[in-house]
C-alpha positions as MATLAB code, in Angstrom:
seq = 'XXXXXXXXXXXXXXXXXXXXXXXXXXXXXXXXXXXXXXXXXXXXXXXXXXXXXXXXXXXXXXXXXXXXXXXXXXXXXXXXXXXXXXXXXXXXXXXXXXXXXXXXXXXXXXXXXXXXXXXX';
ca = [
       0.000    0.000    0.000;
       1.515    3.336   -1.080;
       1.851    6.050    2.296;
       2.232    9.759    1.394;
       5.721   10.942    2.649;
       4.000   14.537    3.296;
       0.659   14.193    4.970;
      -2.491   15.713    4.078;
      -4.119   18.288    5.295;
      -7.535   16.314    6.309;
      -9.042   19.717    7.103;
      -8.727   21.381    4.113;
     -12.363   20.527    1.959;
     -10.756   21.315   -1.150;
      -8.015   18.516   -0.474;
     -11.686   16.444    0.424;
     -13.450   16.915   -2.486;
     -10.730   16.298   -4.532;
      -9.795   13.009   -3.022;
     -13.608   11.926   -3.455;
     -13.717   13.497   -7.063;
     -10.728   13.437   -8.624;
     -10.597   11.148  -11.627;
     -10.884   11.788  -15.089;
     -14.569   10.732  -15.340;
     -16.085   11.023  -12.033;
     -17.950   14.072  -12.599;
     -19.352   12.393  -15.919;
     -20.367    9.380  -14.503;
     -22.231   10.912  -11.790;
     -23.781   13.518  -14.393;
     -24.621   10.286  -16.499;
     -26.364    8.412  -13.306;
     -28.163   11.623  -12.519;
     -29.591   11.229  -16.543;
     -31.161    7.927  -15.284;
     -27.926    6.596  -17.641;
     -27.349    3.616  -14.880;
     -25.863    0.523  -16.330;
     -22.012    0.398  -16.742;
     -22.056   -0.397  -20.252;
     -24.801    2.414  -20.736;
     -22.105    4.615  -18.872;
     -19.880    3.717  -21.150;
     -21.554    4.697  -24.554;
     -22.325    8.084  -23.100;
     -18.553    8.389  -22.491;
     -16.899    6.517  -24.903;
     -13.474    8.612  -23.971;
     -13.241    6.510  -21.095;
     -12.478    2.742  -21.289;
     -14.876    0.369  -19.530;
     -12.155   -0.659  -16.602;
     -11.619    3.126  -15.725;
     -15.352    4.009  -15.613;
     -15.711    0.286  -13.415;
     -12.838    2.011  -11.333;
     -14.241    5.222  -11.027;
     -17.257    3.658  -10.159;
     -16.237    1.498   -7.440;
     -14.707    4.490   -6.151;
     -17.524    6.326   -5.787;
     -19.370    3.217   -4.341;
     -16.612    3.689   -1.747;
     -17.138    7.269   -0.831;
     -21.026    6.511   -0.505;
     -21.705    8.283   -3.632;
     -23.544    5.720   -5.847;
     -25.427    2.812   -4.482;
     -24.745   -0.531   -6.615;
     -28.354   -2.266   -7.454;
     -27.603   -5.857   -8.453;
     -30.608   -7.660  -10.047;
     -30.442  -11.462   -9.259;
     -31.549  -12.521  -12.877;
     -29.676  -14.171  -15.600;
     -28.071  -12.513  -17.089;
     -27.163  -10.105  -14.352;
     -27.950   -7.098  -14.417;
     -26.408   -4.143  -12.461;
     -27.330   -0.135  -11.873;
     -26.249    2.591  -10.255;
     -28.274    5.116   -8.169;
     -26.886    8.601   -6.513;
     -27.193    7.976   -2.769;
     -28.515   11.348   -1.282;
     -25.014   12.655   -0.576;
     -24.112   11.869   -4.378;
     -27.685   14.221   -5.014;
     -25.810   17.007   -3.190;
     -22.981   17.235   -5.611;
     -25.647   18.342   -8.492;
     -25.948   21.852   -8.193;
     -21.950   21.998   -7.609;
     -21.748   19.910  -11.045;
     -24.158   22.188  -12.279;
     -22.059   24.944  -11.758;
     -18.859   24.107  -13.252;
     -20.580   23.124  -16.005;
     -22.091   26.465  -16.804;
     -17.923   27.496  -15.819;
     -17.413   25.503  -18.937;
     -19.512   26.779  -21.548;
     -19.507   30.131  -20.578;
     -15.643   29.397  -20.907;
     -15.954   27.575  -23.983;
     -14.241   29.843  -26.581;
     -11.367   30.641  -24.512;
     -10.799   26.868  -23.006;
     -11.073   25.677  -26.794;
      -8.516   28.090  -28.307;
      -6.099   26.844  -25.210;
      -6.079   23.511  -25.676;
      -5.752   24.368  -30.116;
      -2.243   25.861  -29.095;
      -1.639   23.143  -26.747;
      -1.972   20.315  -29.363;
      -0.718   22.294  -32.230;
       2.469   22.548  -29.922;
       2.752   18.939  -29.181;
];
């Protein structure tokens, strides 16, 4: 198991948030379970960026942090969903937010990354 060799700050709700959301896809997945988009392989055609064993990551992870809940149907074949818990409901409007961030930001963000690829 890996131990930090400078320890966190475990008051800081920034440092929090991040260790809950950080991830690539975290965000999108809980955007996509709030769209009543619940199955992993459902997840995964609404973001096809992300490979299925990073969005089954990401998901577990939020499992973890009491997010999601994981609904497991015992049919054949088995079938399994995802639900936001009621603390994963209170990270909507936040979402909400940066989203707006992002498309009022669009034009700007967009040129950015342009000069970043067309340097690399």
């Amino acid at each position: 198991m890996y131990v930090r060799k400078i320890a966190e700050d475990p008051d800081c709700g920034l440092l929090l948030a991040m260790k809950v959301l950080g991830g690539k896809w975290k965000c999108c997945i809980l955007d996509a379970v709030n769209r009543g988009i619940t199955r992993p392989s459902e997840i995964a055609r609404y973001i096809p960026e992300a490979s299925t064993r990073v969005i089954e990551m990401q998901l577990a992870e939020l499992l973890f942090y009491g997010l999601v809940d994981k609904c497991a149907e015992e049919i054949y074949p088995k079938r399994t969903e995802y639900r936001l818990t009621s603390l994963g409901e209170t990270l909507l409007p936040i979402l909400s937010q940066i989203d707006k961030w992002g498309l009022d930001h669009a034009d700007v963000i967009r040129k950015q990354i342009s000069e970043l690829e067309a340097e690399g």
